[in-house]
Structure formats: structure tokens, C-alpha cells
Backbone atoms as SQL, in Angstrom:
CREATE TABLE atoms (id INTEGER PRIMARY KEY, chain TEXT, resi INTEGER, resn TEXT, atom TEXT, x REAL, y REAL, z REAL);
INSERT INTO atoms VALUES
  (1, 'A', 1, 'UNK', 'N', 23.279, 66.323, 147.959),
  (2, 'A', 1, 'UNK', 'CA', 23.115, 65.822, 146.611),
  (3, 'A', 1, 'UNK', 'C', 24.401, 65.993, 145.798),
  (4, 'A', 2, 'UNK', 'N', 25.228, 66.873, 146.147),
  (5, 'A', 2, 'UNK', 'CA', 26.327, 67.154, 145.620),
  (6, 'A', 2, 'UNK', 'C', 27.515, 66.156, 145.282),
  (7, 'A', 3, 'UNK', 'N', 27.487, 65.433, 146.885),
  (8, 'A', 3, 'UNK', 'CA', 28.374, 64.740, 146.802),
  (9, 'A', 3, 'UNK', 'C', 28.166, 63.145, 146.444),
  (10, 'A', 4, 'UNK', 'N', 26.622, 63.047, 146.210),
  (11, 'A', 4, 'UNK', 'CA', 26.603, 61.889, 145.304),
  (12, 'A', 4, 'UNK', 'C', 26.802, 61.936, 144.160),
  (13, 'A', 5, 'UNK', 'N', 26.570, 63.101, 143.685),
  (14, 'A', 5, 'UNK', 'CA', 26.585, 63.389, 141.837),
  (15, 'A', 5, 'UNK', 'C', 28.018, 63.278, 141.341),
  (16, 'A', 6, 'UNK', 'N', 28.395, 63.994, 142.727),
  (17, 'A', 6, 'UNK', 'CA', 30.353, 63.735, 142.231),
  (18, 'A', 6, 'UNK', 'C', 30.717, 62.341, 142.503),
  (19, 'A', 7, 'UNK', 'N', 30.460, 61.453, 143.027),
  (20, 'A', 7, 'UNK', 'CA', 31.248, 60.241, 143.322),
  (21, 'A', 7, 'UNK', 'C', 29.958, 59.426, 141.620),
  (22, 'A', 8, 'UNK', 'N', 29.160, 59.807, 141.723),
  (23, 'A', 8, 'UNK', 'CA', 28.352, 58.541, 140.349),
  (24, 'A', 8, 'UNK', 'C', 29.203, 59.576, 139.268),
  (25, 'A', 9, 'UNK', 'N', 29.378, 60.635, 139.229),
  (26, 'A', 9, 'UNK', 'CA', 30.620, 61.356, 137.845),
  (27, 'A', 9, 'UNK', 'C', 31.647, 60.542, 137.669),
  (28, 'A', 10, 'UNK', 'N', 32.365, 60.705, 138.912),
  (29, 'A', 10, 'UNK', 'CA', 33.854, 59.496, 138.743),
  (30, 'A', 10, 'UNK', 'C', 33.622, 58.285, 138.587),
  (31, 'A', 11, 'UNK', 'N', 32.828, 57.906, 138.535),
  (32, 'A', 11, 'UNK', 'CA', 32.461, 56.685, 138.514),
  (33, 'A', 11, 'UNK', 'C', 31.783, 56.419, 136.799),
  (34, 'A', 12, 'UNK', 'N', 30.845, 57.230, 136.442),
  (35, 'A', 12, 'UNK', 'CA', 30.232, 57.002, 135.188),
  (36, 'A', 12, 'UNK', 'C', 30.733, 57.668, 133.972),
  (37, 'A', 13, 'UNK', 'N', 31.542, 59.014, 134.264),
  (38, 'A', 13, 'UNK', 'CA', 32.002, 59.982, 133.419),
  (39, 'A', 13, 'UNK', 'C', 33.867, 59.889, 132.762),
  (40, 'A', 14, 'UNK', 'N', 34.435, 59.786, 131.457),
  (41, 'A', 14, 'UNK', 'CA', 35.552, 59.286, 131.392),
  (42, 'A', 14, 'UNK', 'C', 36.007, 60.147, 131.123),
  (43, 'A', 15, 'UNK', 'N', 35.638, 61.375, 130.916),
  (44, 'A', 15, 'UNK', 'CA', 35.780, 63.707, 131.134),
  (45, 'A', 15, 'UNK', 'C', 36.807, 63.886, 132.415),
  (46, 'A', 16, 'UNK', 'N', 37.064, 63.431, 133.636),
  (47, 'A', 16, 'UNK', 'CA', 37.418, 63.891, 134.368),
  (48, 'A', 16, 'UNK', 'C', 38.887, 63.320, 135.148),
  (49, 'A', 17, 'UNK', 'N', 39.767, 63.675, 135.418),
  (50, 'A', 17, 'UNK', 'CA', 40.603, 63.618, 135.804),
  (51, 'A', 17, 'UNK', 'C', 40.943, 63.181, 137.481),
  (52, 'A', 18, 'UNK', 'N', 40.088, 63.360, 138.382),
  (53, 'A', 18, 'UNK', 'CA', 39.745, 62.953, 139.706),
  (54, 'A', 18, 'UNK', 'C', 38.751, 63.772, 140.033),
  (55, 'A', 19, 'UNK', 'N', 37.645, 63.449, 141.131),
  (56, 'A', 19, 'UNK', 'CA', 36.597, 64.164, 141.825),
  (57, 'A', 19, 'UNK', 'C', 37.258, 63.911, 143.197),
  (58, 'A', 20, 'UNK', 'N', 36.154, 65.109, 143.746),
  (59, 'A', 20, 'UNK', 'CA', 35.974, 65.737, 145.341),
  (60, 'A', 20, 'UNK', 'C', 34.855, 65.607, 145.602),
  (61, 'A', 21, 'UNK', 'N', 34.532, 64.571, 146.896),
  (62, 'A', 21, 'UNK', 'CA', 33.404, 64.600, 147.355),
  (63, 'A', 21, 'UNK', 'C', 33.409, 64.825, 148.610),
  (64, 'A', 22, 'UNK', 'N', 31.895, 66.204, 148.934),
  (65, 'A', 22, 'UNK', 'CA', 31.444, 66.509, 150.300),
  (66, 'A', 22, 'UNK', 'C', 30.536, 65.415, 151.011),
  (67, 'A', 23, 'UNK', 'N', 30.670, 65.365, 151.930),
  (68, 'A', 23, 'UNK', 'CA', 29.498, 64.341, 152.489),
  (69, 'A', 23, 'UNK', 'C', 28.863, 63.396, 151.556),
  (70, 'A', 24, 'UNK', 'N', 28.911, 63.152, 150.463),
  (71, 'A', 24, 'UNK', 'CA', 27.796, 62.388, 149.436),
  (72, 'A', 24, 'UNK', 'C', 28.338, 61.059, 149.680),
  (73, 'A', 25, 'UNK', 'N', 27.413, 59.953, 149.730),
  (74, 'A', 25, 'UNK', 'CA', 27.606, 58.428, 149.649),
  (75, 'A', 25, 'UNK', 'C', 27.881, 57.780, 148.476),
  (76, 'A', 26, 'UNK', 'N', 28.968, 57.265, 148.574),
  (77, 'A', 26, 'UNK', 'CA', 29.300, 56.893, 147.594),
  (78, 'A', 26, 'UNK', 'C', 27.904, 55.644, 147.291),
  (79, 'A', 27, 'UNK', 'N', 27.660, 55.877, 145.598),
  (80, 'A', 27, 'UNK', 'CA', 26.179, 54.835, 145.134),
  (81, 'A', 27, 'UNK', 'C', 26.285, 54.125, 143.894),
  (82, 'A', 28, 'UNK', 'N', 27.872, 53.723, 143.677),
  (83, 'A', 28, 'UNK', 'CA', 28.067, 53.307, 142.569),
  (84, 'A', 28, 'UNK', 'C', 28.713, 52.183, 143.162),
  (85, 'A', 29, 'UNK', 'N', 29.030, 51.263, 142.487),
  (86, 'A', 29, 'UNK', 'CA', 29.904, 49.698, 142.514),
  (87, 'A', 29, 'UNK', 'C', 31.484, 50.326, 142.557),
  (88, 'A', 30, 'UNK', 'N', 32.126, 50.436, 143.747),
  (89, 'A', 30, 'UNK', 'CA', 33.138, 50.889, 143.728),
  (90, 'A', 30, 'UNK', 'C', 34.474, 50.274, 142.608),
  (91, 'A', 31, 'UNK', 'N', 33.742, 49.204, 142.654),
  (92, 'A', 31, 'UNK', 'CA', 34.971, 48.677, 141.275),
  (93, 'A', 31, 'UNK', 'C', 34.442, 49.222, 140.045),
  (94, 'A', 32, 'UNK', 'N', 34.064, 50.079, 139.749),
  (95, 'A', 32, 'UNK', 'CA', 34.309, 50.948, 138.474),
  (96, 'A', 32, 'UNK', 'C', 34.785, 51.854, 138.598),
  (97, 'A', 33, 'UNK', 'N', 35.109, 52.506, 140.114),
  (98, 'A', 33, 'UNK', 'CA', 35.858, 53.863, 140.053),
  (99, 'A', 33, 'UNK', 'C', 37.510, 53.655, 139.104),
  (100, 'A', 34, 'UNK', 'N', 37.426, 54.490, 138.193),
  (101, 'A', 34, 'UNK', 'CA', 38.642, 54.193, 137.556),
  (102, 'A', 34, 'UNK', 'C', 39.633, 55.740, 137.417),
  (103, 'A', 35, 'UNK', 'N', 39.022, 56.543, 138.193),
  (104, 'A', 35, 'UNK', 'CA', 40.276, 57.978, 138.818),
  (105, 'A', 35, 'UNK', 'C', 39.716, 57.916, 140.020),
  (106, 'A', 36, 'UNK', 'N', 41.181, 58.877, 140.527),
  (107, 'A', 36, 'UNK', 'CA', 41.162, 59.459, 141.330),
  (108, 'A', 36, 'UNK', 'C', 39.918, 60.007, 142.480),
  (109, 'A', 37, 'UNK', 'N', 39.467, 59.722, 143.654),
  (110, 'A', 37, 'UNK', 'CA', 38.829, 60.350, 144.163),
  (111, 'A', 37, 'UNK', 'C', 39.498, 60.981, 146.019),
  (112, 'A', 38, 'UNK', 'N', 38.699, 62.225, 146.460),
  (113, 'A', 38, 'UNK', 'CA', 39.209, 62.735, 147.594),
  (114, 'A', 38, 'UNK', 'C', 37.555, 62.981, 148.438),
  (115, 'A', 39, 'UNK', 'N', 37.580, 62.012, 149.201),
  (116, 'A', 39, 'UNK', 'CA', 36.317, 62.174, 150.140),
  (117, 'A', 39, 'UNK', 'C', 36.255, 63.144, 151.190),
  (118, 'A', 40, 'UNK', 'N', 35.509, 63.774, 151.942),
  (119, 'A', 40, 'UNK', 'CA', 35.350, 64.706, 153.238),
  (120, 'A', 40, 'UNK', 'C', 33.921, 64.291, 153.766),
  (121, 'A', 41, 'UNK', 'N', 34.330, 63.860, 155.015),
  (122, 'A', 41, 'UNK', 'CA', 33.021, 63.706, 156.081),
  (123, 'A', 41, 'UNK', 'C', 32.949, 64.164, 157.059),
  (124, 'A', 42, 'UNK', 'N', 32.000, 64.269, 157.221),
  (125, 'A', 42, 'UNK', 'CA', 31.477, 64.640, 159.080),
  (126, 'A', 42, 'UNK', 'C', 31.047, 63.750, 159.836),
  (127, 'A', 43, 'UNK', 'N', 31.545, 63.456, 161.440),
  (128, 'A', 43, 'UNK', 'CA', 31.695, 62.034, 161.757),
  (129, 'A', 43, 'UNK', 'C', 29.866, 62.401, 162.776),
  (130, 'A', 44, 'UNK', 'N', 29.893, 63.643, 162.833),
  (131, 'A', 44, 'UNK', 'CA', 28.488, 63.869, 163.405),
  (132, 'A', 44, 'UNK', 'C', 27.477, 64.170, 162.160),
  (133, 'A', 45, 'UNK', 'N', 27.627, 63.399, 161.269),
  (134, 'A', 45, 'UNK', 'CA', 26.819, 63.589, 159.982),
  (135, 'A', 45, 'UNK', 'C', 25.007, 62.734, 160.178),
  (136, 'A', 46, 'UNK', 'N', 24.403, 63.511, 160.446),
  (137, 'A', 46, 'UNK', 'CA', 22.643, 63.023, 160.260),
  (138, 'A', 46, 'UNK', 'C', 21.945, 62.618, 159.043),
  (139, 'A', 47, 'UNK', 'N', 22.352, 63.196, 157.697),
  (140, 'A', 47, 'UNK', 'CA', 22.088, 62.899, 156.566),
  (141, 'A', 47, 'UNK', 'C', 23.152, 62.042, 155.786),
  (142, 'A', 48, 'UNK', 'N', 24.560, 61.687, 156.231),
  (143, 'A', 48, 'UNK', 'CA', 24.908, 60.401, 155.255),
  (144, 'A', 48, 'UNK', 'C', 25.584, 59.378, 156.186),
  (145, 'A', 49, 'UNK', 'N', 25.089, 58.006, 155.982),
  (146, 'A', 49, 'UNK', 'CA', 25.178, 56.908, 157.168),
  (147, 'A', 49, 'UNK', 'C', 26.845, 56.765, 156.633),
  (148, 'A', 50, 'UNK', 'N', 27.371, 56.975, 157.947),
  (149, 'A', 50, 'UNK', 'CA', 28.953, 56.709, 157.955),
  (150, 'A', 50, 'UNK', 'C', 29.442, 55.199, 157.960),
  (151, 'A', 51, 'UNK', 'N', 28.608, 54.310, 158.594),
  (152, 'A', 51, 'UNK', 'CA', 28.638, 52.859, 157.979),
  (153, 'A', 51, 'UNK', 'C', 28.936, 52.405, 156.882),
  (154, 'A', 52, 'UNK', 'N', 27.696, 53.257, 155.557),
  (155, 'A', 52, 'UNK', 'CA', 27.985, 52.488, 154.615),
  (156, 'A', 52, 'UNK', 'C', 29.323, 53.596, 153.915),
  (157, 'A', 53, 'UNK', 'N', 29.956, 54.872, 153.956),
  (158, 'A', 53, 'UNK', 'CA', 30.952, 55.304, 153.790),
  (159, 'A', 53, 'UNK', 'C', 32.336, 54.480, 154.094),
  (160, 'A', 54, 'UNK', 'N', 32.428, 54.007, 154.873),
  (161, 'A', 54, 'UNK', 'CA', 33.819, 53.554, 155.455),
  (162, 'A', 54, 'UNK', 'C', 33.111, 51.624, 154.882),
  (163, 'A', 55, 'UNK', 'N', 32.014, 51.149, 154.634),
  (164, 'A', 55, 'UNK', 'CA', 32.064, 49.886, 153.646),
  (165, 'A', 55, 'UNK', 'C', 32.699, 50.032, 152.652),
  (166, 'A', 56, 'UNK', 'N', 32.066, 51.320, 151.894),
  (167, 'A', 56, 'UNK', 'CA', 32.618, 51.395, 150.704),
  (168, 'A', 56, 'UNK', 'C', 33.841, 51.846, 150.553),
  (169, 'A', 57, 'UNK', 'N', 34.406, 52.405, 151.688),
  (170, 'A', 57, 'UNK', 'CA', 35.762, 52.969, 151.809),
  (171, 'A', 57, 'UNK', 'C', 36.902, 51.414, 151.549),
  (172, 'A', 58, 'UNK', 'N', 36.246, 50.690, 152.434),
  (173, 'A', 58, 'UNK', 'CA', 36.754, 48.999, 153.099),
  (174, 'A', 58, 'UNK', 'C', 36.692, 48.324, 151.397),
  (175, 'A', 59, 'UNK', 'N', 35.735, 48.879, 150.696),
  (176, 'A', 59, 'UNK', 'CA', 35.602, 47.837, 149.263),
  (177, 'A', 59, 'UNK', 'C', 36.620, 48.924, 148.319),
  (178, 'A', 60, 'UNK', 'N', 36.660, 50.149, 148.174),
  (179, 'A', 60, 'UNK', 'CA', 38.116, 50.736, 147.261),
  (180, 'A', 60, 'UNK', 'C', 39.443, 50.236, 147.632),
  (181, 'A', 61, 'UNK', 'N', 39.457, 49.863, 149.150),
  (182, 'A', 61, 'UNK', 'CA', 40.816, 49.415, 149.417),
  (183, 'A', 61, 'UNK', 'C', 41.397, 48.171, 148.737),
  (184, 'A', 62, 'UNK', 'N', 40.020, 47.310, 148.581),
  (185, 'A', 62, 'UNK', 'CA', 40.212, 45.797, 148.783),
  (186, 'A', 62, 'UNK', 'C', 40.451, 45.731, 146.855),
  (187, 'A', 63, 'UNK', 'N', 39.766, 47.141, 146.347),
  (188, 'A', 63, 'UNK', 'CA', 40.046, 47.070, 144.809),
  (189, 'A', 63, 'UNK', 'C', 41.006, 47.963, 144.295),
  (190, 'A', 64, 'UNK', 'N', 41.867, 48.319, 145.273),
  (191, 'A', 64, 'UNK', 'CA', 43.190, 48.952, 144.960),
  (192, 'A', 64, 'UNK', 'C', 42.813, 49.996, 144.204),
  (193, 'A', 65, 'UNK', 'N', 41.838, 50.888, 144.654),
  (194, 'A', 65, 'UNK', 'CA', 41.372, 52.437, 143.919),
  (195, 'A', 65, 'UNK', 'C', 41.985, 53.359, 144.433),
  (196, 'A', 66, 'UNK', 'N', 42.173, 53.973, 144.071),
  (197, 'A', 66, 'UNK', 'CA', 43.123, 55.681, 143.903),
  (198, 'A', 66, 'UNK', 'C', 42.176, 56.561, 144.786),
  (199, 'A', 67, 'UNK', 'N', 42.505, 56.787, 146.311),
  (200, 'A', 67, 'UNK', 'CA', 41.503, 57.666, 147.001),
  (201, 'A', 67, 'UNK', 'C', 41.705, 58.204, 148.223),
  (202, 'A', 68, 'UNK', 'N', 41.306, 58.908, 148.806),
  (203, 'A', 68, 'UNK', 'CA', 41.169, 59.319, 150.201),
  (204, 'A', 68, 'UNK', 'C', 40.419, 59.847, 150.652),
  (205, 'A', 69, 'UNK', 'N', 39.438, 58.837, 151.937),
  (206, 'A', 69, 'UNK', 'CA', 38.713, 59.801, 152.386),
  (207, 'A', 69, 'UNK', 'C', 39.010, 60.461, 154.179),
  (208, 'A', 70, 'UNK', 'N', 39.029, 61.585, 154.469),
  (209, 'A', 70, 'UNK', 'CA', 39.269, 62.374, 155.408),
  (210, 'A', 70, 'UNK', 'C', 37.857, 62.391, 156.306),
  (211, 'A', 71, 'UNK', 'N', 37.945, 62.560, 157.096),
  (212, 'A', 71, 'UNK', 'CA', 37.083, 61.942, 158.437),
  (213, 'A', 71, 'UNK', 'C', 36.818, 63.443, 159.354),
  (214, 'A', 72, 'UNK', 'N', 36.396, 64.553, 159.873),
  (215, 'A', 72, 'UNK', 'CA', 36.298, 65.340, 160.570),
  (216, 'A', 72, 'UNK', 'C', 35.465, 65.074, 161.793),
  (217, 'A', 73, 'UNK', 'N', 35.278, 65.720, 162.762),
  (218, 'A', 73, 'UNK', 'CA', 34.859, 66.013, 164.064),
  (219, 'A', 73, 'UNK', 'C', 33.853, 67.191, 163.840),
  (220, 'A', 74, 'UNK', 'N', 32.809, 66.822, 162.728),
  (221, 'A', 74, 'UNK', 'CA', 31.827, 68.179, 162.354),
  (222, 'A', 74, 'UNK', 'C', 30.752, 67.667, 162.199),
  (223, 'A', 75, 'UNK', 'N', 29.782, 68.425, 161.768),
  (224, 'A', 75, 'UNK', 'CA', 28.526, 67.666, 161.109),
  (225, 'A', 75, 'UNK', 'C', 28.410, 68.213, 160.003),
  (226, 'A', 76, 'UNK', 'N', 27.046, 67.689, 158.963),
  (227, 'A', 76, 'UNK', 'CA', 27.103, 67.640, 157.810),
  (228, 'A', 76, 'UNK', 'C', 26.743, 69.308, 157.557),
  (229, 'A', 77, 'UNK', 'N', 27.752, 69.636, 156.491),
  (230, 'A', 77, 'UNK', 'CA', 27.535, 71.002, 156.318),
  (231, 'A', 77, 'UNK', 'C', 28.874, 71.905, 156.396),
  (232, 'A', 78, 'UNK', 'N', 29.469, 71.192, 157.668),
  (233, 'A', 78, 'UNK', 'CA', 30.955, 72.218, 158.330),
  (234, 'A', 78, 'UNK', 'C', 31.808, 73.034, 157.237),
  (235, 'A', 79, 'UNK', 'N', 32.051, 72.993, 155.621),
  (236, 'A', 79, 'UNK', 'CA', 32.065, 73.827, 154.894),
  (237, 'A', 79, 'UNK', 'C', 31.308, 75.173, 154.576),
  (238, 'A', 80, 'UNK', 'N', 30.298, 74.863, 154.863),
  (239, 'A', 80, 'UNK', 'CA', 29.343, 76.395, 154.485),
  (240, 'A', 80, 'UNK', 'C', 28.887, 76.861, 155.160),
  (241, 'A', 81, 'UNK', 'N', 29.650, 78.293, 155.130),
  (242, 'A', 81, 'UNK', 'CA', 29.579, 79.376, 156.604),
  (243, 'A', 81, 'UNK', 'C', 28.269, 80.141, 156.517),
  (244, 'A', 82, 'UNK', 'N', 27.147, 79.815, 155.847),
  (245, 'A', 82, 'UNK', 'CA', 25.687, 80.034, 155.930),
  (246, 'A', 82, 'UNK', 'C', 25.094, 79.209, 156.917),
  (247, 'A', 83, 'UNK', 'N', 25.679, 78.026, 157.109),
  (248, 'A', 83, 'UNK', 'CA', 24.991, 77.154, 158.947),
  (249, 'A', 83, 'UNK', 'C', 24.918, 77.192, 159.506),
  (250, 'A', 84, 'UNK', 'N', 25.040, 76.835, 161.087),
  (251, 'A', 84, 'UNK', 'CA', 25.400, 76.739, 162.075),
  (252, 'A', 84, 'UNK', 'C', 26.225, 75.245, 161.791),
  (253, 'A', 85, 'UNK', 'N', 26.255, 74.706, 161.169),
  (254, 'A', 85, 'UNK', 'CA', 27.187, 73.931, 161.426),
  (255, 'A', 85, 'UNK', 'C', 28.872, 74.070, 160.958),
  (256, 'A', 86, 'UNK', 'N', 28.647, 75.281, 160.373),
  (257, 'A', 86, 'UNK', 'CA', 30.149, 75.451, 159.835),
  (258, 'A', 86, 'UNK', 'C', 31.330, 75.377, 160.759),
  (259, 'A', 87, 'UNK', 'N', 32.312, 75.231, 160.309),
  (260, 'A', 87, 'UNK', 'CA', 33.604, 75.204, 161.050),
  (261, 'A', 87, 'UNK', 'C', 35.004, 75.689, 160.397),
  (262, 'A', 88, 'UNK', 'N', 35.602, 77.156, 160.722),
  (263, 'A', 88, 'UNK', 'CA', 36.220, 77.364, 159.583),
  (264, 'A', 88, 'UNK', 'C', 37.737, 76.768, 159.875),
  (265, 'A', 89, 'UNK', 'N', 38.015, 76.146, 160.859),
  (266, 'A', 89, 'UNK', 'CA', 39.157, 75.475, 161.259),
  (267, 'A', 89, 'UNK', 'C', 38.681, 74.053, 160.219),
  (268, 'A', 90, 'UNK', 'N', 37.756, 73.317, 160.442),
  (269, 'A', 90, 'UNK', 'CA', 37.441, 72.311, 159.353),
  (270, 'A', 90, 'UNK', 'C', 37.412, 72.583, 157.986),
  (271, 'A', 91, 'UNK', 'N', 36.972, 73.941, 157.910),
  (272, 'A', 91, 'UNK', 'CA', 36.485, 73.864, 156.541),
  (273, 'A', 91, 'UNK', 'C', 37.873, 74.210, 155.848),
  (274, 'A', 92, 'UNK', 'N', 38.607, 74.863, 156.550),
  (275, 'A', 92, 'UNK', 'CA', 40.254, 75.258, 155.915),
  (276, 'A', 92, 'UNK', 'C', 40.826, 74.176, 155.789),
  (277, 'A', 93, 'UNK', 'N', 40.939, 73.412, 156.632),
  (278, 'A', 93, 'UNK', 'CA', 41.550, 72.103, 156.406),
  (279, 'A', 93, 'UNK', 'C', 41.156, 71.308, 155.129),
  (280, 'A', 94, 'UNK', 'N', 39.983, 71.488, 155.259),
  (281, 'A', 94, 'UNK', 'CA', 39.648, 70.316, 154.222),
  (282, 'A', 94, 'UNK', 'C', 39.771, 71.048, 152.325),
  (283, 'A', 95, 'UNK', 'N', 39.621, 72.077, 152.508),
  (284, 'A', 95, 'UNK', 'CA', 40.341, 73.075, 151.686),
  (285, 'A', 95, 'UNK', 'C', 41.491, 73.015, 151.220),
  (286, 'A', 96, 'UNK', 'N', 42.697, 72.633, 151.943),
  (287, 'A', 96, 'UNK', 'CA', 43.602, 72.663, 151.923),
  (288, 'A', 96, 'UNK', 'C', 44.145, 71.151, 151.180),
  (289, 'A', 97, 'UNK', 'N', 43.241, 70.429, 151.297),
  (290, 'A', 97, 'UNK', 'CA', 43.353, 69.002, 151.308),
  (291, 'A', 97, 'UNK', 'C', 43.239, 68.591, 149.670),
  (292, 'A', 98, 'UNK', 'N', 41.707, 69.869, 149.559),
  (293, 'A', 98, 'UNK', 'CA', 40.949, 69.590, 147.927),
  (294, 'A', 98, 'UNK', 'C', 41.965, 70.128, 147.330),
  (295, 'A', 99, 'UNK', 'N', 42.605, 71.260, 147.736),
  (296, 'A', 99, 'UNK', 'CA', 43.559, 72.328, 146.392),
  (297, 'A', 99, 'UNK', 'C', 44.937, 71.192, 146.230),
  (298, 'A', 100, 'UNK', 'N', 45.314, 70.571, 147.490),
  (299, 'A', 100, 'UNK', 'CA', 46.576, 69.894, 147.137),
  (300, 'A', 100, 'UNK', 'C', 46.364, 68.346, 146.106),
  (301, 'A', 101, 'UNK', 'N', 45.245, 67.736, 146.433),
  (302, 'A', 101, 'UNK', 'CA', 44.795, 66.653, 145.760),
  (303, 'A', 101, 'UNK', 'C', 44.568, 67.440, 144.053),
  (304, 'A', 102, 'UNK', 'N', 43.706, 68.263, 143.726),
  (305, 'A', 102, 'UNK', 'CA', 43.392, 68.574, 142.737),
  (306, 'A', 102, 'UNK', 'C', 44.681, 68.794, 142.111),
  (307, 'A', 103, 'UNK', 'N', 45.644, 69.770, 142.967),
  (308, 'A', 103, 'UNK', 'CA', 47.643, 70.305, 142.128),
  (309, 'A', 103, 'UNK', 'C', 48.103, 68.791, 141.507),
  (310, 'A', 104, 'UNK', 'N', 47.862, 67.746, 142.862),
  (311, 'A', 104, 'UNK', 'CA', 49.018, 66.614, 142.496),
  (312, 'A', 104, 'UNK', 'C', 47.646, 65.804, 141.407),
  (313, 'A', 105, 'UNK', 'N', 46.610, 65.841, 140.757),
  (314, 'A', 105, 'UNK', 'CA', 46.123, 65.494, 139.550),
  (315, 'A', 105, 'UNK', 'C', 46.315, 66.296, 138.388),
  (316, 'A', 106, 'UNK', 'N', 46.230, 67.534, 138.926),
  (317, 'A', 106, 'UNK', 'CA', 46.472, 68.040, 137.563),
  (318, 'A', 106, 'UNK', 'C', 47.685, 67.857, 136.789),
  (319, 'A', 107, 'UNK', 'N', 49.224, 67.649, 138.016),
  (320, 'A', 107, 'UNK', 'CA', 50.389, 66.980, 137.232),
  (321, 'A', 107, 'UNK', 'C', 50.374, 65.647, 136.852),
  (322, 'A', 108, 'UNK', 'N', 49.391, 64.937, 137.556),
  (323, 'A', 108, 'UNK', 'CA', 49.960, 63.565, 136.141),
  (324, 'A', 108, 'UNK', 'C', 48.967, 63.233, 135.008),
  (325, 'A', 109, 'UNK', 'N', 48.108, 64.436, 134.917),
  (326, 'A', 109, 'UNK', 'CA', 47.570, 64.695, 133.610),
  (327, 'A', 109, 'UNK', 'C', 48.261, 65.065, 132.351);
């Protein structure tokens, strides 16, 4: 649920400077995204259809939106070391990914 709330924020909210989304599907009309966004998936994900992720990935491109989404070899969850699905080689990475995306927004704020 998380990571839909963050992608309909960037999308509906004019408060924020760029979002980070975990696994959540993007559920908004990608041509309103008007910041920054940084996606993370799991390509063994059971709860969000990677189809329509990489559509909507295929429709930010085609509307020249500000984004990236990162693709892992995990399933849904691989951040939180309460699972079994965690992965802390994934989850560092993708860590690493959110703190540098968030540095290079906060400078052209």
C-alpha cells in the first residue's frame, strides 16, 4: 500500500520535491507526474503485476518524466528484514540508490 500512496502523492500532491516508490503500482495517469520519481521492484513480485509497471514505465518515457525505476532479482518485500523475503545485498543497494536520488533532489531544490 505504501508504494501506491507514494506514486498517487507525486502525482496529486504539489508539497513534494520527488518520491520513492517500493513495489507500489503506479495508479495515476502518468502524464501528471510533474517531479521527480525513483521506483524499486521485485522481478519475483506476487502482489504487483510487473506488466503493468514497465507499461507505465513505457508511458513516463514516451512523456519525458523525470524517473527511474530499478528492477531486482527479489520478491516483494526484499527490503524488510522481518521476511523471509529480505535480501540485505538488495536491500543495500536499493538504499543506496534512494539516499543518492533523494541528495541529487534535494540540490536542485
Amino acid at each position: 500500500m505504501g508504494g501506491v500512496l507514494s506514486f498517487i502523492s507525486a502525482v496529486e500532491l504539489d508539497e513534494f520535491a520527488g518520491a520513492v516508490v517500493f513495489y507500489g503500482t503506479p495508479r495515476r495517469p502518468p502524464q501528471l507526474l510533474n517531479i521527480p520519481v525513483l521506483g524499486h521492484y521485485a522481478l519475483h513480485d506476487t502482489f504487483v503485476s510487473l506488466d503493468e509497471v514497465r507499461r507505465i514505465e513505457s508511458e513516463l518515457v514516451k512523456e519525458q518524466k523525470r524517473f527511474a525505476f530499478w528492477y531486482y532479482d527479489g520478491e516483494h518485500g526484499f527490503m524488510n528484514d522481518k521476511i523471509m523475503a529480505y535480501s540485505p545485498a538488495k536491500a543495500g543497494l536499493a538504499w543506496e540508490r534512494t539516499l543518492a536520488f533523494l541528495n541529487q533532489i534535494g540540490r536542485s531544490t
